[in-house]
C-alpha positions as CSV (number, residue, x, y, z in Angstrom):
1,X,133.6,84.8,4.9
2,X,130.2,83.4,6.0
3,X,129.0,83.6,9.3
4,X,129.4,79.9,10.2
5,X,133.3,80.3,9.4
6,X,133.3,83.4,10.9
7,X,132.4,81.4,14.0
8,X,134.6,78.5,13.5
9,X,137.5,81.5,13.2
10,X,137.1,83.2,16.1
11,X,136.1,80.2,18.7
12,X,132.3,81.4,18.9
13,X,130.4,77.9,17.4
14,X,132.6,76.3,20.2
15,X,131.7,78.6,22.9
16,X,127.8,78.1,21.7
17,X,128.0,75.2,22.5
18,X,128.1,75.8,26.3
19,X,124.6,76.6,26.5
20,X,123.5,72.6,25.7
21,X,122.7,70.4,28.2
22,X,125.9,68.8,29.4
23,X,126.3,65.0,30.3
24,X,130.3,65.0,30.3
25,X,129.9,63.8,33.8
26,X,126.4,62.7,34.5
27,X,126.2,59.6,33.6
28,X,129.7,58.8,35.7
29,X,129.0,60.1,39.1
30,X,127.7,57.2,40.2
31,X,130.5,54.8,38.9
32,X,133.6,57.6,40.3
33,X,131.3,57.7,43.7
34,X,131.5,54.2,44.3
35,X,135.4,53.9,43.4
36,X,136.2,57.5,45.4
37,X,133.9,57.6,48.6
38,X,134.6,56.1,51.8
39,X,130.9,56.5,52.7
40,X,127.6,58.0,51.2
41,X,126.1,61.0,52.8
42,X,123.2,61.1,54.6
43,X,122.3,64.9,54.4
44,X,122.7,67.5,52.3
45,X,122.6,71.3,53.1
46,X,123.1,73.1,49.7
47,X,123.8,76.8,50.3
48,X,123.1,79.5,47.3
49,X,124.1,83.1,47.6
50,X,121.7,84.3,44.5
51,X,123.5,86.6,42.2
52,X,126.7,86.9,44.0
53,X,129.8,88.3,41.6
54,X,133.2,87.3,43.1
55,X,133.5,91.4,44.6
56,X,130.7,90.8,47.1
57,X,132.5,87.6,48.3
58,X,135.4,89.6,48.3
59,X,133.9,92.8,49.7
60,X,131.8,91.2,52.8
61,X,135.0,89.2,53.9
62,X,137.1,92.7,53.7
63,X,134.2,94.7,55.6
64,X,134.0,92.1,58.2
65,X,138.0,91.8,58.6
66,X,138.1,95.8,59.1
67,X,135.0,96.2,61.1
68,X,135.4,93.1,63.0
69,X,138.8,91.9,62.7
70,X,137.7,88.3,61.4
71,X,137.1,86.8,57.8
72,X,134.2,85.3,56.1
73,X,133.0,81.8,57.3
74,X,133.2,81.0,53.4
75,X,136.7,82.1,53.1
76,X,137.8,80.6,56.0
77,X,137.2,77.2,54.6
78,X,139.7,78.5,52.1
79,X,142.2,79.7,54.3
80,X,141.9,76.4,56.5
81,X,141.9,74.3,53.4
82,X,138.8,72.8,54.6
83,X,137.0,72.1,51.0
84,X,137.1,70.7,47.8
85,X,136.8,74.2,45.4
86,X,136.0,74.6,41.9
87,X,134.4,77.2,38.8
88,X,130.9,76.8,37.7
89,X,130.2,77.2,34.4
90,X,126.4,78.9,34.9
91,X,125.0,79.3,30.9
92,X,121.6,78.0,30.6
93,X,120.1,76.4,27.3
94,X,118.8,79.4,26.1
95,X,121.9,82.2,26.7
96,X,125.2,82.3,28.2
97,X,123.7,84.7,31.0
98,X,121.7,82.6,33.2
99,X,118.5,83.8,35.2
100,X,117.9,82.5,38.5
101,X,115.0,80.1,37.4
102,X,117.2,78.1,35.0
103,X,120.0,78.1,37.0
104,X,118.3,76.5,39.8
105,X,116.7,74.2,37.5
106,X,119.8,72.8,36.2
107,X,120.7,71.7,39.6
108,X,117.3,70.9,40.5
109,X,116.3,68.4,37.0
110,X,119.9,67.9,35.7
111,X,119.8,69.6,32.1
112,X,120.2,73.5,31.3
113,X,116.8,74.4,30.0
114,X,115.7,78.2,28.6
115,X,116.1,81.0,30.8
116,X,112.4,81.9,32.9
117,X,111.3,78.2,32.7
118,X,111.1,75.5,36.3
119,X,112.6,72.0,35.0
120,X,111.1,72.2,32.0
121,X,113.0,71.7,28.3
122,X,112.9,74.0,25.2
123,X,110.6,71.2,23.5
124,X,108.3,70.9,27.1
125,X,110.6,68.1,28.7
126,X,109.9,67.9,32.4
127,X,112.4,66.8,34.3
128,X,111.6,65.4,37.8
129,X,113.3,67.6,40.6
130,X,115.5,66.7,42.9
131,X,114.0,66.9,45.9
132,X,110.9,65.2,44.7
133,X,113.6,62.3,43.9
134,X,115.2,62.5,47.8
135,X,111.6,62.5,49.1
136,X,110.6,59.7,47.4
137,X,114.2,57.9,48.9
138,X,112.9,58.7,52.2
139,X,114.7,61.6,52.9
140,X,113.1,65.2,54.8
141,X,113.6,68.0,52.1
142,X,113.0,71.5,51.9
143,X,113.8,75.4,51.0
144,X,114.5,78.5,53.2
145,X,115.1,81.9,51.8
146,X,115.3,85.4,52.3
147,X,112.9,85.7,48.9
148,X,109.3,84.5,48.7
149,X,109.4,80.9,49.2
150,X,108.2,80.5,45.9
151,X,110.4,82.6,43.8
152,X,112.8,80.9,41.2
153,X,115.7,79.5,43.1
154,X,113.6,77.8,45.9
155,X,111.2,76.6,43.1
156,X,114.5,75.3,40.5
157,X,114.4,72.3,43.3
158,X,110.9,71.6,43.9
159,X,108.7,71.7,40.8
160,X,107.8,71.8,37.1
161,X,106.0,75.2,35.9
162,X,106.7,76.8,32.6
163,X,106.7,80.5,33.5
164,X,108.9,81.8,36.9
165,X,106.4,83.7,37.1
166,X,103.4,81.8,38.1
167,X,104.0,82.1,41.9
168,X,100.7,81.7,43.0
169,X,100.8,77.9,41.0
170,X,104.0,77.5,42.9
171,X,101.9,78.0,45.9
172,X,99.8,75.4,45.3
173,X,102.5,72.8,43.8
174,X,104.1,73.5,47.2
175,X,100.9,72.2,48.7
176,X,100.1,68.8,46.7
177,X,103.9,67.9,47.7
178,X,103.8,68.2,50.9
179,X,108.1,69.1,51.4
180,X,109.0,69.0,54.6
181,X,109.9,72.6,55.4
182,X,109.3,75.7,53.6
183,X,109.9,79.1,55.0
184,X,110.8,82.5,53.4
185,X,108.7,85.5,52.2
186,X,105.8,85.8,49.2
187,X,102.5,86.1,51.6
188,X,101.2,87.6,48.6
189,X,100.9,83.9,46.6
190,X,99.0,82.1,50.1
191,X,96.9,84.8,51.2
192,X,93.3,84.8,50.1
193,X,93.9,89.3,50.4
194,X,96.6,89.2,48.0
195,X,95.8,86.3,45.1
196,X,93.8,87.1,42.6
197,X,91.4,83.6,42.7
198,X,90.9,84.9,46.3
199,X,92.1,81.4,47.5
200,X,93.3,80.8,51.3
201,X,96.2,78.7,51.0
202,X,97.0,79.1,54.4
203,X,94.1,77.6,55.6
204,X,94.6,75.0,53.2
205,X,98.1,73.9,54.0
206,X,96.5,74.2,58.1
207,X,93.8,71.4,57.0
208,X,96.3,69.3,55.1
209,X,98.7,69.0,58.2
210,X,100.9,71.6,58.2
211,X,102.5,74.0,60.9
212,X,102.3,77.8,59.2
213,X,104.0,79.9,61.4
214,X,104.2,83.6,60.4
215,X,106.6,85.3,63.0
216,X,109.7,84.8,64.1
217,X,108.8,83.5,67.8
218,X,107.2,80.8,66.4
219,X,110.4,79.1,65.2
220,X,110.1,76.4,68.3
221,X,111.0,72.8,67.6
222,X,108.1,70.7,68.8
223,X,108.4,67.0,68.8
224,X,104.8,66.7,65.9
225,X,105.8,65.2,62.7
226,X,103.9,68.2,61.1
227,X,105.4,69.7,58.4
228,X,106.3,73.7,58.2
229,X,105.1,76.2,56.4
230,X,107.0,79.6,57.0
231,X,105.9,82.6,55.6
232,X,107.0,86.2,57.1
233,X,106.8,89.0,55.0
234,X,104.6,89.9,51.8
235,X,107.1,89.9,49.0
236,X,111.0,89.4,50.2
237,X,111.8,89.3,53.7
238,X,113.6,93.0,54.8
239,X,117.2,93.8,54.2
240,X,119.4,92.4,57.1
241,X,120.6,96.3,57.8
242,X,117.1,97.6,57.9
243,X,116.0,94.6,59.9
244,X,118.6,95.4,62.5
245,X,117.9,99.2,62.7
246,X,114.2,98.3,63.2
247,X,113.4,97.1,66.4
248,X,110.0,95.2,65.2
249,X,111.0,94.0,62.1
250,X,113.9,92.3,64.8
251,X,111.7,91.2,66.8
252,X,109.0,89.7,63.6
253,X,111.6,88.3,61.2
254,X,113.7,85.7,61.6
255,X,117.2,85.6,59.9
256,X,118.4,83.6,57.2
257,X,120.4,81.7,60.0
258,X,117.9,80.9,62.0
259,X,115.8,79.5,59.4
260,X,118.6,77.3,58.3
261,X,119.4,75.9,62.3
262,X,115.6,75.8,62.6
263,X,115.3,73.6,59.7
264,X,118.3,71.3,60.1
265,X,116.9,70.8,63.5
266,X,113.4,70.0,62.8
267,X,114.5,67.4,59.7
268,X,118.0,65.8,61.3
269,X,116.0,63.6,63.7
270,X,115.2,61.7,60.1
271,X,116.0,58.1,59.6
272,X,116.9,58.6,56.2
273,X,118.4,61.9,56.1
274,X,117.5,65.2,54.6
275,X,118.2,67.6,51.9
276,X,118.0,71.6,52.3
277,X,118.5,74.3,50.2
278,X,119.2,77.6,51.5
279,X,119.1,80.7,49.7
280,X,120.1,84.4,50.3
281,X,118.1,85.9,47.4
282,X,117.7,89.5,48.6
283,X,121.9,89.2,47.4
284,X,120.8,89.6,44.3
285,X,117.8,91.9,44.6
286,X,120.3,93.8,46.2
287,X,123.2,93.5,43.0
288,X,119.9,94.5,40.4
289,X,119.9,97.8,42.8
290,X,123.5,98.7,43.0
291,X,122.7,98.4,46.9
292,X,126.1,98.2,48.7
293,X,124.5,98.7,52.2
294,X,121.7,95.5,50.9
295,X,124.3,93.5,49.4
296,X,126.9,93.5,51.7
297,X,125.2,92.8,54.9
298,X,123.1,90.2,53.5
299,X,126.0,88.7,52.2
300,X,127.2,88.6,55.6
301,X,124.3,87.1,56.7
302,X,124.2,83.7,54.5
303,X,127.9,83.6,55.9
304,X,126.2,83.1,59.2
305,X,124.0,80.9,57.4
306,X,126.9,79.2,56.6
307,X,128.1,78.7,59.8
308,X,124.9,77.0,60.9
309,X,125.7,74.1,58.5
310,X,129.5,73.8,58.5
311,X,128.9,73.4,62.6
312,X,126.4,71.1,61.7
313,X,128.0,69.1,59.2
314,X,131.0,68.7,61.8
315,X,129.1,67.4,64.5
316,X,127.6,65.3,62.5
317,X,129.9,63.8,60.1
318,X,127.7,62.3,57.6
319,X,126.4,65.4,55.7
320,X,128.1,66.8,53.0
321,X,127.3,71.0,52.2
322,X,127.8,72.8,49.1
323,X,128.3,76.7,49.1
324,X,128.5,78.4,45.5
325,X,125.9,81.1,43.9
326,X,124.2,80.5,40.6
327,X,125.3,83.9,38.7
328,X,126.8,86.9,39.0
329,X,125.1,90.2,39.1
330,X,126.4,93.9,38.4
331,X,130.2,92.7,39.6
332,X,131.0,95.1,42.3
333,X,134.3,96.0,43.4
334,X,136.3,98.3,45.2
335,X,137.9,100.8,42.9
336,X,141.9,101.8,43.0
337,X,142.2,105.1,44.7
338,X,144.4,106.9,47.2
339,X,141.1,107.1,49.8
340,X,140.3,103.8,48.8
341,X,140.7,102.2,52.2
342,X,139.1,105.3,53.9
343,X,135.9,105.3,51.6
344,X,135.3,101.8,51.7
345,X,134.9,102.2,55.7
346,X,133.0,104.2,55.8
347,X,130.1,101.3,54.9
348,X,130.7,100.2,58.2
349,X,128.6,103.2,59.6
350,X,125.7,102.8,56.9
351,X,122.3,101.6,58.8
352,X,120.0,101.3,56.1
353,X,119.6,99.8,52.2
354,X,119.5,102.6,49.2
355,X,115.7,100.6,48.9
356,X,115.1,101.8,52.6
357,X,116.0,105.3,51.5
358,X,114.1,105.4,47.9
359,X,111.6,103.8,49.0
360,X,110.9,106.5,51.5
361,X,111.0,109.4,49.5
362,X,107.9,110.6,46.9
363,X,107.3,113.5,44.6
364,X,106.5,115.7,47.4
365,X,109.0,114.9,49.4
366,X,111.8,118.3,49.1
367,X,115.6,118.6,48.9
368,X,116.2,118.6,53.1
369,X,114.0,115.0,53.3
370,X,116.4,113.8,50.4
371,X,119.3,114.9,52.7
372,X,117.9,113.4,55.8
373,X,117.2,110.3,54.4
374,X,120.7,109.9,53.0
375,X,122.1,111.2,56.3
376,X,119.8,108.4,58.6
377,X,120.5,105.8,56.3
378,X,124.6,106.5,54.8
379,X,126.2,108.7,57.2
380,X,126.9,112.0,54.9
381,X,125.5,114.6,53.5
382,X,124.4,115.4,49.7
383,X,124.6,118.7,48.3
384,X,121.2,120.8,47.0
385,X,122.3,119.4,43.7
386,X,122.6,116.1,44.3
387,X,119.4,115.7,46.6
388,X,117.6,117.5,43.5
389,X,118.6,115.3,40.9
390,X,117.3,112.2,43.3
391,X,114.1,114.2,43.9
392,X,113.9,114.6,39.5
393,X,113.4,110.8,39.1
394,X,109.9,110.5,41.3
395,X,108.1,113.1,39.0
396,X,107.0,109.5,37.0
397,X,107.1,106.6,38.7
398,X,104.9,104.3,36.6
399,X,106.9,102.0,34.9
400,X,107.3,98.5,35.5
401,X,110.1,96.3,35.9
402,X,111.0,93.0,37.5
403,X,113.1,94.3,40.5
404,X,112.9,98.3,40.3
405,X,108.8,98.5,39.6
406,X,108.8,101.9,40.8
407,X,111.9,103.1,38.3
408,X,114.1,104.4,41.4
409,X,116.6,106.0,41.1
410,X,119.3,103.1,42.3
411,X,121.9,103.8,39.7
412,X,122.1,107.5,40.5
413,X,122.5,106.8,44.1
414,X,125.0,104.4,43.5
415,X,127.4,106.5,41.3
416,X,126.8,109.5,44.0
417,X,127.8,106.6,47.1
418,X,130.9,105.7,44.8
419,X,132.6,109.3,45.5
420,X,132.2,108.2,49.1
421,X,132.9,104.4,49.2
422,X,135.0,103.9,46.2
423,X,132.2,100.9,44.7
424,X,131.9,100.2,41.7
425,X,129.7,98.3,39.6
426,X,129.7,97.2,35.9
427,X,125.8,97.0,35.5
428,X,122.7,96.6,37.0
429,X,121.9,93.0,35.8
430,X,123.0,88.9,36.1
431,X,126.7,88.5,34.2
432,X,128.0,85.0,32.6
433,X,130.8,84.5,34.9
434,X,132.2,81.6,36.1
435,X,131.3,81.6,39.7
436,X,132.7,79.8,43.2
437,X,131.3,76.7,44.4
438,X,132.8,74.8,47.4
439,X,132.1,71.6,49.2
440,X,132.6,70.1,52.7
441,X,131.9,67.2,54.3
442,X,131.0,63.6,53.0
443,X,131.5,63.2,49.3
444,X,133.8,66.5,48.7
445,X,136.5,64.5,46.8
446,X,133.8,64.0,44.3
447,X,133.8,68.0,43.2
448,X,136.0,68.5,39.7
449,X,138.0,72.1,39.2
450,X,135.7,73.0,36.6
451,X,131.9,72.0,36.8
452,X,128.7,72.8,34.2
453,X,125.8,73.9,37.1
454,X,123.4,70.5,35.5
455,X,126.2,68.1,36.4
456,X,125.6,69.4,40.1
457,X,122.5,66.9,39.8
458,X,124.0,64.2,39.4
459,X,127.1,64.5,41.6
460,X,124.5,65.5,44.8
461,X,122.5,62.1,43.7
462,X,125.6,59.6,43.4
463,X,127.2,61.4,46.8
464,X,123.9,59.9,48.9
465,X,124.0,56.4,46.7
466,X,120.9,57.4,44.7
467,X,120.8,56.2,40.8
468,X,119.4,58.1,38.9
469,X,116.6,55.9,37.8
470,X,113.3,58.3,38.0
């Protein structure tokens, strides 16, 4: 048997074909909108939990019903059968396990394209994104996230770059277009410190117009037409646990949730309506680390996030908002056990991320600081043993890598936490899931059961009366 009827045989040439560009739907949004909708929407607030697996929806509704007695705003809309709901099928052009900058990008230009690349096609196709298409309708647009402003997900919306990684271009893209408001992390790519062409982009963006506001008091809506810059930390903002536990990263940083109700605030005054993105990114920082404490608290944090625009959206009653993620990462879960219930409490007393505790440790540091650490930040105690076998991994720590530069030792940690809060995890990196995407507001009805992440596009376009005729 050849290979190509090997494939036939066993349903692989079919499932191959999941990483093309889908049109199934595209070019019939507009036509179901107009037969379906009672009326267009005016906003959109498009909600992205980056990297979240089904167990950390599942986890952070559990931790919040045990340690708060109430459920997840998202799962609440479940419960009070308050959206349309459906799978997303999240493959990009290039594999069946997306990364984040494809993913976004099939939302943002309407075609899968390879995994790493900003709205552009395997054969250097740019496809115009979508909020360069709302802006040009009239509409206020713009991105807030927990990541730098310019990492992939924000980005997937806004602009055309062929490499993710060329952040400090992002910077500048950011600049020429002029988006209403952009607020996250990534000093780093604006600061003439930190790039390497020395450039002052902050000055820049000040002489072109805009508001930069760099701490978290300075989220005040003033009645300028200025548009915002945000920019708080040098890479991603802090974990939400750390940020809690430290008075003056509190007091400096703002949450994901009052980004969101500062942004829908200072764009909702708009004639034309506005489109924002929101994105927890540090979700899946957090699912690359095996970081239960990371995870789950941030996770908890878009839900407030959430909150923000559902109370919006219901006040206002011409806004439609989506809530999905655009991959899974590492699918945690709570493992069967007779402490089960027991173990998994006990990450209601954590008060710090495993990055807060790594990241404080060095080669010098000895086997009581390991303790200590894991003590102030988890609430128990490792043995000698274990606190040595933590302490073996900072002997080298020169390697590189995307989100674990330093080579900590995440996984160890993690597999030493699972004896005390019964979490798994299957790996350290995105999955091909089909993932959760929900919709309320104007224009739910639209939403299929089943969905390819590129058609997303299109539906967002016909849902505000827009043709797609860039």
């Amino acid at each position: 048997m050849n290979r190509k009827d090997f494939l036939k045989g066993t349903g692989l040439l079919a499932l191959s074909s999941a990483m093309l560009p889908s049109m199934s739907l595209a070019n019939s949004y507009t036509e179901i909108a107009d037969k379906k909708l009672k009326k267009k929407a005016k906003n959109i607030i498009f909600l992205v939990s980056d990297g979240m697996s089904i167990g950390t929806l599942t986890m952070a509704d559990t931790l919040l019903r045990r340690k708060y007695g109430r459920g997840s705003n998202w799962l609440d809309l479940y419960r009070e059968n308050k959206v349309s709901r459906a799978l997303m099928d999240t493959s990009s052009l290039s594999s069946l396990v997306t990364d984040s900058a494809a993913a976004s990008s099939s939302w943002g230009g309407g075609h899968k394209i390879p995994n790493g690349k900003l709205n552009i096609g395997a054969n250097g196709e740019k496809y115009l994104p979508i909020l360069q298409k709302f802006k040009s309708k009239g509409k206020k647009v713009g991105c807030v996230t927990t990541v730098p402003i310019t990492h992939a997900t924000p980005a997937g919306f806004c602009v055309n770059m062929d490499s993710r990684n060329n952040q400090d271009e992002i910077a500048e893209e950011y600049l020429k277009l002029r988006f209403d408001v952009m607020m996250g992390g990534g000093k780093e790519h604006f600061s003439s410190q930190d790039r390497k062409d020395k450039k002052d982009l902050f000055s820049e963006f000040k002489t072109k117009g805009f508001d930069v506001l760099r701490a978290k008091n300075e989220l005040k809506i003033n009645d300028k037409e200025n548009p915002i810059l945000g920019v708080f930390s040098t890479d991603g903002l802090p974990y939400s646990i750390d940020r809690k536990s430290d008075e003056k990263l509190n007091q400096q940083i703002p949450t994901l949730a009052e980004m969101t109700d500062f942004a829908i605030n200072k764009m909702k005054g708009n004639k034309n309506g506005f489109v924002l993105q929101v994105e927890s990114g540090r979700v899946d920082w957090a699912a690359h680390g095996n970081d239960i404490a990371g995870l789950l608290y941030d996770q908890i944090e878009f839900d407030d996030a959430i909150k923000k625009a559902i109370d919006f959206a219901e006040k206002d009653g011409e806004t439609l908002v989506i809530v999905t993620t655009d991959h899974g990462n590492a699918n945690p879960g709570l493992i069967y056990g007779n402490e089960c219930n027991d173990n998994f409490d006990t990450v209601q007393n954590y008060k710090h991320s495993n990055a807060w505790i790594l990241n404080n440790l060095n080669k010098e540091s000895s086997i009581k600081d390991v303790q200590q650490q894991i003590e102030l930040g988890c609430n128990y105690q490792l043995s000698d043993e274990q606190a040595k076998e933590i302490l073996s991994y900072y002997t080298n720590l020169n390697a590189e890598g995307l989100y674990n530069p330093r080579h900590l030792p995440f996984q160890r940690l993690a597999e030493i936490q699972k004896e005390h809060n019964s979490v798994g995890w299957i790996s350290m990196n995105h999955s091909s899931d089909f993932v959760e995407l929900a919709m309320y507001g104007v224009g739910k009805e639209l939403l299929p059961p089943f969905i390819q992440n590129a058609d997303l596009h299109y539906l967002m376009l016909a849902v505000c009366g827009i043709e797609n005729n860039f």
